[in-house]
C-alpha positions as CSV (number, residue, x, y, z in Angstrom):
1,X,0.0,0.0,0.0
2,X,1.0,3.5,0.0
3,X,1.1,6.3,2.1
4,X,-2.6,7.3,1.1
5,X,-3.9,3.8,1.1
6,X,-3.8,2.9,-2.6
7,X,-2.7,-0.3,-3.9
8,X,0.0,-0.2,-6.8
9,X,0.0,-2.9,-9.1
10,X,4.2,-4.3,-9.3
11,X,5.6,-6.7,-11.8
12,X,8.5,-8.8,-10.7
13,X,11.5,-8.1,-10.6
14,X,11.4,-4.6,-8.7
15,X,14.0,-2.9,-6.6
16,X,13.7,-2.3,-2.8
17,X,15.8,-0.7,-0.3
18,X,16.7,-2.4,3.1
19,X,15.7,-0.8,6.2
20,X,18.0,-2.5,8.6
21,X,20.6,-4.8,8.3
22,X,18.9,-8.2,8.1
23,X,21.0,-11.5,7.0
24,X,23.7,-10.3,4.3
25,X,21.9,-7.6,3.2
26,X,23.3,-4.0,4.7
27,X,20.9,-1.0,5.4
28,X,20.1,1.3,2.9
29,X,21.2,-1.2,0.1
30,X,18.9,-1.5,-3.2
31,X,17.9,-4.8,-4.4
32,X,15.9,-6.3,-6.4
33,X,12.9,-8.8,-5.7
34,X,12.4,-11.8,-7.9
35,X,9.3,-13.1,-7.0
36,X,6.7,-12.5,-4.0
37,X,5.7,-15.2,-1.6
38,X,3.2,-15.9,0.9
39,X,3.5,-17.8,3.7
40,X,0.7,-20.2,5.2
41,X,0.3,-17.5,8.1
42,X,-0.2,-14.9,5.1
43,X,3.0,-12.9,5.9
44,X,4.2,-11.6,2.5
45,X,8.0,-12.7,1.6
46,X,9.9,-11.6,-0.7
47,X,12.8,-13.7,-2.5
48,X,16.2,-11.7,-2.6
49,X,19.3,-13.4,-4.2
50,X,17.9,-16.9,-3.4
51,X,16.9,-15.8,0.0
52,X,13.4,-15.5,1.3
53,X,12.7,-12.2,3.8
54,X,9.9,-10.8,5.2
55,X,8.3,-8.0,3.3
56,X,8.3,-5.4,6.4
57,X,12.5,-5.3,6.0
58,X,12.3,-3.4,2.8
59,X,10.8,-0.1,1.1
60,X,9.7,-0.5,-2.5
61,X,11.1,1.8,-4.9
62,X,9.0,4.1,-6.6
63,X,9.4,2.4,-11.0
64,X,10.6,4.9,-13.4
């Protein structure tokens, strides 16, 4: 969602940046999500260089 409660439509891949330092990824990095996942509690992953992370670790970059 964004700040005013809209959903925006993404296509995979799309870049992110990392909020905090989780696994090898370093804070304020910008990578790029493969595919999105969903866990059987309905958390949303996303899958980063083979690696699976929750979505709440990331901001999604505006496309150009």
């Amino acid at each position: 969602m964004t700040w005013n409660n809209l959903l925006k439509k993404l296509f995979c891949p799309f870049q992110v940046v990392v909020k905090h330092q989780i696994g090898e990824l370093e804070k304020g990095e910008v990578v790029w999500v493969n595919s999105v996942k969903v866990t059987a509690k309905l958390k949303t992953v996303f899958l980063i260089k083979g690696r699976a992370y929750y979505y709440d670790h990331f901001e999604i970059l505006d496309p150009p």
